[in-house]
C-alpha distance (Angstrom), angle and dihedral (degrees) to the residues before:
residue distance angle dihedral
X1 . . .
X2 3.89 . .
X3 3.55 115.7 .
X4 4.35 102.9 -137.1
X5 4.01 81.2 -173.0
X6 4.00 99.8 57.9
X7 3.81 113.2 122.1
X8 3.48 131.9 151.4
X9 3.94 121.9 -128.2
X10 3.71 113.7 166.9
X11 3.83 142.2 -7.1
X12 4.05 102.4 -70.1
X13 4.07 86.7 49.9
X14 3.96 92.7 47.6
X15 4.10 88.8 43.8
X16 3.81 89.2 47.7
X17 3.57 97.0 52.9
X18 3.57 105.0 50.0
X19 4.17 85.5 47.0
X20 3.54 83.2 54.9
X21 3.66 99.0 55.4
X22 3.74 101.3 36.3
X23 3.66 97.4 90.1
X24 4.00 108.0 45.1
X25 3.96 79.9 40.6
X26 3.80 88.5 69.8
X27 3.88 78.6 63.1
X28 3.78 106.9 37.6
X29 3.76 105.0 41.6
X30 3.75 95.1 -162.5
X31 3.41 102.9 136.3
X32 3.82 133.9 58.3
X33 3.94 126.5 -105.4
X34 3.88 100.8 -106.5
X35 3.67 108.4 171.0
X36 3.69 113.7 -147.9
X37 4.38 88.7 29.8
X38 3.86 91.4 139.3
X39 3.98 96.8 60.2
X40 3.92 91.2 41.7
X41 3.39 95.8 52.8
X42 3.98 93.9 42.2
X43 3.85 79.5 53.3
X44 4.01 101.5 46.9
X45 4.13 84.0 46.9
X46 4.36 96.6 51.9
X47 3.86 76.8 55.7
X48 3.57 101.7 58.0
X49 3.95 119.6 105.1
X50 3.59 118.9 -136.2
X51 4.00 116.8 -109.4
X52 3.42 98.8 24.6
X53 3.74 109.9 137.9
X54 3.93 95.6 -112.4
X55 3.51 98.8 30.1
X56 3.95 110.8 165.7
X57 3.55 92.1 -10.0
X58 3.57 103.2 147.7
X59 3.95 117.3 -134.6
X60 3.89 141.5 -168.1
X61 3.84 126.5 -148.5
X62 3.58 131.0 -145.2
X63 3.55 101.5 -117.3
X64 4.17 94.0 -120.2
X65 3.75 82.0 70.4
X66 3.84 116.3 99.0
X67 4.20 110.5 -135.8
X68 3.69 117.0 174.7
X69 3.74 105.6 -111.6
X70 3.74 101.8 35.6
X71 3.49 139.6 70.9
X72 3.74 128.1 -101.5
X73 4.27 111.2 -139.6
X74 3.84 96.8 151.0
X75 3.65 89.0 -141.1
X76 4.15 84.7 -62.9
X77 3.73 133.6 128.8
X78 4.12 84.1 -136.9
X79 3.77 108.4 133.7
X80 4.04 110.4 -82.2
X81 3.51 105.3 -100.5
X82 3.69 98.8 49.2
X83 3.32 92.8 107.8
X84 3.64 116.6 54.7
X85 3.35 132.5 160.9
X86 4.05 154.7 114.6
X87 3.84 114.4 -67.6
X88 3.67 116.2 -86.7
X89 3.85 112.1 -100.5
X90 3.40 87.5 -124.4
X91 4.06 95.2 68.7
X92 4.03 91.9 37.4
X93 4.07 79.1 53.7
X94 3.71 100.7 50.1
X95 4.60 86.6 38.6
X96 3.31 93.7 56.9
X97 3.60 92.3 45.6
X98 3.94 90.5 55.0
X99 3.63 106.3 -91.0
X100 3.85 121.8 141.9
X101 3.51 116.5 -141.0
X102 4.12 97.8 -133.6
X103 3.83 85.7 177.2
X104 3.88 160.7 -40.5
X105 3.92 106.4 -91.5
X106 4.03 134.5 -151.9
X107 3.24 129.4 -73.1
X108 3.46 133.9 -179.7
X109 3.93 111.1 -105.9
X110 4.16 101.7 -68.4
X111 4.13 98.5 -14.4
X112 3.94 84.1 -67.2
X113 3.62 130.1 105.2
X114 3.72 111.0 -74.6
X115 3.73 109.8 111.6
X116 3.61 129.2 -117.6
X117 3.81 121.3 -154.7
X118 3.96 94.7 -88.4
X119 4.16 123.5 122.9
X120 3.17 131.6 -167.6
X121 4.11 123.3 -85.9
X122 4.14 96.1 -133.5
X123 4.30 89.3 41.8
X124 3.40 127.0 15.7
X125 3.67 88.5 -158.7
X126 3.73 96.4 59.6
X127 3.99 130.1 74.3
X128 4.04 125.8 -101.8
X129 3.21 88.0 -150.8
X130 3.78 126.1 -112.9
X131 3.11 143.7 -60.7
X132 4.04 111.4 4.2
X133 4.35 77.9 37.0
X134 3.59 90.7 129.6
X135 3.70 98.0 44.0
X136 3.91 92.4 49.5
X137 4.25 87.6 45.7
X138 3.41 89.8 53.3
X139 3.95 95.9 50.5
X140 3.62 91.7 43.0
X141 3.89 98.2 46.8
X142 4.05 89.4 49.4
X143 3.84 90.2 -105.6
X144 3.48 93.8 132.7
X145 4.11 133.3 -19.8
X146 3.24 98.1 -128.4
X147 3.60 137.2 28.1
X148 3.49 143.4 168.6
X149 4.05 136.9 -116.9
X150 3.43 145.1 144.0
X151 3.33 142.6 -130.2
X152 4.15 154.3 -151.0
X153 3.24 103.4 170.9
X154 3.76 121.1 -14.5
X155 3.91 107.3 -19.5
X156 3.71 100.0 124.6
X157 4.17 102.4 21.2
X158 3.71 90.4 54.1
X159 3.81 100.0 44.3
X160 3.59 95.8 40.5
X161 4.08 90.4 52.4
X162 4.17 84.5 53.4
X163 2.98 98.6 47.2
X164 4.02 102.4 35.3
X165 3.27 106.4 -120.0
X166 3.78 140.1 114.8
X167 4.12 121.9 -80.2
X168 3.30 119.1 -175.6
X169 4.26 117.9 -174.7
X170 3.91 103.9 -174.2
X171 4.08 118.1 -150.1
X172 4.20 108.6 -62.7
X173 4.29 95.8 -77.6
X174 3.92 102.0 11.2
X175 3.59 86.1 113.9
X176 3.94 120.3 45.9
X177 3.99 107.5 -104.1
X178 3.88 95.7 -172.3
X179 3.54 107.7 113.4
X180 3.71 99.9 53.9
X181 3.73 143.7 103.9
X182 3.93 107.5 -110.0
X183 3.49 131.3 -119.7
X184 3.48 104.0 161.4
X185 3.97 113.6 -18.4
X186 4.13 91.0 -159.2
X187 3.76 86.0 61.2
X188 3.87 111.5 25.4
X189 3.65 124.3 113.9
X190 3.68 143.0 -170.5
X191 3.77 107.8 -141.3
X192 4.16 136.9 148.3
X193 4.04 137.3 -127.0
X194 3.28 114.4 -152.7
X195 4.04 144.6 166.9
X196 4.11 96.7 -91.5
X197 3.95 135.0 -25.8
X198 3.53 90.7 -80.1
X199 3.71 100.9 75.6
X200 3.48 95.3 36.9
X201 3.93 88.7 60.8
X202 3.65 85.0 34.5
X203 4.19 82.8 59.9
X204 3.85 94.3 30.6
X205 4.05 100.2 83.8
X206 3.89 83.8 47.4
X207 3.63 100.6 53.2
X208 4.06 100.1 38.6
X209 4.01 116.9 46.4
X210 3.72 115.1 -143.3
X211 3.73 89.6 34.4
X212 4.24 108.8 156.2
X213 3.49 119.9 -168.8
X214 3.76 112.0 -122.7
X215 4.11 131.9 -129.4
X216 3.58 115.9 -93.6
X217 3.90 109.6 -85.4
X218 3.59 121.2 -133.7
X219 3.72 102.7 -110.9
X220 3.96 119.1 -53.7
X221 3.38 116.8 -68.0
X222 3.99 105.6 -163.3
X223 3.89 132.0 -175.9
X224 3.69 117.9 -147.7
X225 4.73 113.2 -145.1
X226 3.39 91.0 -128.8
X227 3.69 117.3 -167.3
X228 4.40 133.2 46.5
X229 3.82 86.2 -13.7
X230 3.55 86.8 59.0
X231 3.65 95.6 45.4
X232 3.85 95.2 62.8
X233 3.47 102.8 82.1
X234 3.81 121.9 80.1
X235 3.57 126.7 -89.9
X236 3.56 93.2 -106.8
X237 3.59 89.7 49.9
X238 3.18 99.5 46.1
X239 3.86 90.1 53.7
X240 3.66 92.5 49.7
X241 3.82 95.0 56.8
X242 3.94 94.9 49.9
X243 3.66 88.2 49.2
X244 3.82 80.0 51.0
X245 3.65 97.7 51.3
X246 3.85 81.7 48.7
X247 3.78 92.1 62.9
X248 3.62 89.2 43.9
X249 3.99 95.7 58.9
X250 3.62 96.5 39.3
X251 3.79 85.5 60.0
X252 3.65 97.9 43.7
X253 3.97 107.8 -76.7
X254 3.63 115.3 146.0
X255 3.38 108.2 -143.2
X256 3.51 131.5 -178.1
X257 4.04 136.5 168.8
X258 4.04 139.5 -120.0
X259 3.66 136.8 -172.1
X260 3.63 95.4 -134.9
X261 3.98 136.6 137.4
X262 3.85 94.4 43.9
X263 3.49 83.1 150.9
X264 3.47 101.5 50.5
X265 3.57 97.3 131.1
X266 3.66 94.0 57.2
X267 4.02 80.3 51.2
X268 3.37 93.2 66.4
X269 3.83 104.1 40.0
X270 3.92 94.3 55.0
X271 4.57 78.9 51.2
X272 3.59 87.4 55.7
X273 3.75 99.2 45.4
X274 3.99 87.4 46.9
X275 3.28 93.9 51.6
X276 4.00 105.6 41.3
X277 3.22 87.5 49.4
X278 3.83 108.1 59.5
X279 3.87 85.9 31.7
X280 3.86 89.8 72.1
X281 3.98 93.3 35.8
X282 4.17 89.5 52.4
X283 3.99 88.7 42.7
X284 3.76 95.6 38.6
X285 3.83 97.2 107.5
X286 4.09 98.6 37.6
X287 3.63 87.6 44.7
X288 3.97 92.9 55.7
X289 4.10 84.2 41.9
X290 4.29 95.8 47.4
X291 3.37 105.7 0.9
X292 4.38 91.1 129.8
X293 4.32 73.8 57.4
X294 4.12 95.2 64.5
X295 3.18 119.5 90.2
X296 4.01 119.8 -123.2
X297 4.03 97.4 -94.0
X298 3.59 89.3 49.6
X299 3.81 97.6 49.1
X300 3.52 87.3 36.1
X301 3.80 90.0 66.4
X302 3.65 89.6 38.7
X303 3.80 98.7 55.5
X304 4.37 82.5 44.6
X305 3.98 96.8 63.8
X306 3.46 95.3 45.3
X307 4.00 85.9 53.0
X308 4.00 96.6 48.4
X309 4.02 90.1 31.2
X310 4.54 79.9 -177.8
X311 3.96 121.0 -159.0
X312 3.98 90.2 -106.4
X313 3.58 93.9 -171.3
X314 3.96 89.1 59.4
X315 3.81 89.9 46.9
X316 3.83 85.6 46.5
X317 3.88 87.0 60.8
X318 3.39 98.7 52.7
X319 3.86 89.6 46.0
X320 4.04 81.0 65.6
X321 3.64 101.2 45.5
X322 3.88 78.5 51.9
X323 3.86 94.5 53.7
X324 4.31 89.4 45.6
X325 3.62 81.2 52.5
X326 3.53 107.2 60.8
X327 4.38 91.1 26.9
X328 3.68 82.6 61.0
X329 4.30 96.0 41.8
X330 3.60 85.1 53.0
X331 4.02 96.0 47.0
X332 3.58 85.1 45.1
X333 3.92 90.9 62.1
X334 3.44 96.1 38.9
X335 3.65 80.8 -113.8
X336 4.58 123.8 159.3
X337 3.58 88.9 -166.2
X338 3.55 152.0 6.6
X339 4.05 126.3 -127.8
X340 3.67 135.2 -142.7
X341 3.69 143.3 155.8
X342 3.95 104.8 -95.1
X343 3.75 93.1 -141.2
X344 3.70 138.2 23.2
X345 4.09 92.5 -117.1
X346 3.80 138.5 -29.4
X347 4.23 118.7 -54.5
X348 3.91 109.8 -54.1
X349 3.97 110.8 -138.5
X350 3.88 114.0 -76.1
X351 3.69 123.4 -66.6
X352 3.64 87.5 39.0
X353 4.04 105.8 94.1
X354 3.74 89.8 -174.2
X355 4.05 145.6 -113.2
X356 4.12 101.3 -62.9
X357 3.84 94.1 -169.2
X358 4.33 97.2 110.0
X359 4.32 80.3 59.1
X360 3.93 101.7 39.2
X361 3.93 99.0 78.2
X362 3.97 95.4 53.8
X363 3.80 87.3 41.6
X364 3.55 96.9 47.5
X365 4.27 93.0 46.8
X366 3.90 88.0 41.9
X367 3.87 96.4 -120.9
X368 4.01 125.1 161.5
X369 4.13 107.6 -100.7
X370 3.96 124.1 -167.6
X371 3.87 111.1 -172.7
X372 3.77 114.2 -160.7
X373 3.83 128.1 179.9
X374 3.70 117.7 -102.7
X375 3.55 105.0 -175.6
X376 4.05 136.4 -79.0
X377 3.74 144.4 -75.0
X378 4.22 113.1 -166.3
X379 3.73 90.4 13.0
X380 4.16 88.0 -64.4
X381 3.37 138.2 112.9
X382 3.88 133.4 -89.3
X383 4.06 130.4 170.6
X384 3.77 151.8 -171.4
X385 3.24 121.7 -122.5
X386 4.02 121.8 -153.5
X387 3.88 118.0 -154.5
X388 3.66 122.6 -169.5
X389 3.57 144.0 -160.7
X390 4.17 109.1 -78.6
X391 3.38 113.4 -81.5
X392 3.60 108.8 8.2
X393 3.77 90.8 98.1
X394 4.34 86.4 150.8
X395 3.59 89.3 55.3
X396 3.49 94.8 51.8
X397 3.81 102.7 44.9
X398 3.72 89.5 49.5
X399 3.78 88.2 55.6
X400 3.66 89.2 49.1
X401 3.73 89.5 50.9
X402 4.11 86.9 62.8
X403 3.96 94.9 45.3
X404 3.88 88.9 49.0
X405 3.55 90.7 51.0
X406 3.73 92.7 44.5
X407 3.90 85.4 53.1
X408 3.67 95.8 52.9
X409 3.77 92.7 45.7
């Protein structure tokens, strides 16, 4: 189990650690080869000011995520120094806060759906889901607490549900996303995994200026998107989150229900187009440079925006009228949050990164998600995920608090 508590303070701790880790790494794979990591690290810690709120905490970083120090691949075999650029905010934010970076993590080639060589901590065998995979590993393996991703459509919900841990996707912006290699700037976000809700609120004032802690809510008050959104998921799934929601109510969830997402599949076309699209104009240059060096998915995906070449600014409007339309659904119910299953079943096998419908809708309208383990079904992990109105990312995270709590009770 993930240790929310692990930090680093001095030599011994930092020599420990890595010892500790070397072995079920062989396994994992979620974090980059970085020769020379033990005397970095040992330096990054002597640094480290006492009292600050992350002090020692030891971190991993989705390899699309520029840190000073450390190369940027994203999860490619493009030629090391491709990449370059000025660390992301986001890690200067969380450094000078404390936090240790332990390590870059796996992605799947460019945040999209190739697979690196990462597995999943509860079965080898099984996917961690793509493309914050080695963040989530690393969280759910004890690696590291906390660590960050991104995501477009469903690249931290979907891991962290796999792998049972906590994924947090703030509101589209909350978080700086300079620093990182695009996929599709309408869509990408800077967001964290970590071991429970705890650290990511513990990490959440950090990471997004302005952040005000909200008044204690009155229980959570949840609204389940009834309807063909809800019938994606597998049977087994699906059984497993009403049983959830069962839980929830008996200790003192209010849940209600809403037809919504009829048109889910329209939903996730107008995703796709957004996102093909900008991923061929933001790879349009290192594509004509190495484009015999991507591998088929990627090109695939390439060779697919340039074909539907979509009016994103259109799509973008309809991703808003989206957003007003489940804000006002939820006002309507008198409703904090809404819940859904954060996957559409437990890990498939590897190579398979899995279905991200259950994230797409709250990606595409730009609303806050917190996914939270909920149990398992064949000895793996499954989760909720909560999505909130835009914006009131400190609402929602204390609300998640209460249904993890719930959970654990």
């Amino acid at each position: 189990m993930p240790d929310p508590d692990l930090r680093l303070t001095d030599e011994r701790s930092v020599n420990a650690h890595l010892r500790s880790l070397a072995t079920p790494e062989r396994t994992i794979q979620a974090l980059l080869d970085e020769p020379g990591r033990r005397a970095r690290v040992r330096h990054e810690v002597g640094r480290v000011g006492r009292g600050a709120p992350l002090a020692g905490m030891p971190i991993g970083v989705k390899d699309v995520i520029h840190v000073d120090g450390l190369d940027t691949l994203a999860g490619s075999s493009l030629p090391a120094g491709t990449f370059l650029g000025p660390e992301a905010t986001s890690v200067a934010l969380v450094r000078d806060a404390g936090a240790v970076v332990l390590a870059k993590t796996v992605t799947t080639e460019f945040a999209y759906s190739e697979p690196g060589p990462t597995t999943n901590p509860h079965d080898p065998t099984r996917t961690p889901g793509g493309s914050s995979s080695g963040s989530a590993a690393a969280v759910a393996a004890g690696f590291v607490p906390l660590a960050l991703g991104t995501q477009t459509v469903d690249s931290i919900t979907t891991p962290a549900a796999y792998c049972g841990v906590v994924g947090y996707k703030p509101t589209f912006g909350r978080i700086p996303g300079d620093g990182v290699v695009p996929f599709s700037p309408s869509m990408d976000t800077v967001g964290v995994l970590a071991a429970d809700v705890a650290t990511v609120r513990l990490a959440a004032p950090v990471l997004m200026p302005g952040w005000s802690e909200p008044r204690r809510t009155e229980g959570p008050r949840l609204l389940v998107p009834d309807g063909p959104y809800l019938d994606i998921p597998n049977q087994k799934a699906r059984r497993h989150f009403e049983a959830t929601l069962n839980r929830l109510e008996r200790a003192g969830a209010r849940v209600k229900r809403a037809r919504i997402l009829g048109d889910i599949a329209h939903v996730l076309q107008r995703h796709r187009k957004i996102v093909a699209t900008e991923f061929a104009a933001m790879h349009e240059g290192w594509f004509a440079a190495h484009g015999d060096r991507y591998s088929a998915r990627s090109r695939s995906l390439v060779e697919e925006g340039r074909r539907v070449d979509a009016d994103v600014p259109a799509l973008m409007e309809q991703a808003g009228h989206l957003a007003r339309r489940l804000t006002n659904a939820l006002e309507g119910a008198g409703a904090r949050a809404w819940i859904a299953p954060s996957a559409v079943g437990i890990a498939p096998r590897r190579r398979d990164i899995g279905d991200p419908a259950m994230s797409v809708p709250w990606t595409h309208a730009h609303l806050p998600t917190v996914t939270i383990p909920s149990g398992t079904l064949l000895d793996m992990p499954l989760g909720i995920q909560l999505a909130g109105r835009p914006g009131d990312d400190e609402r929602l995270l204390s609300i998640a608090a209460e249904v993890e709590q719930m959970l654990q009770a």
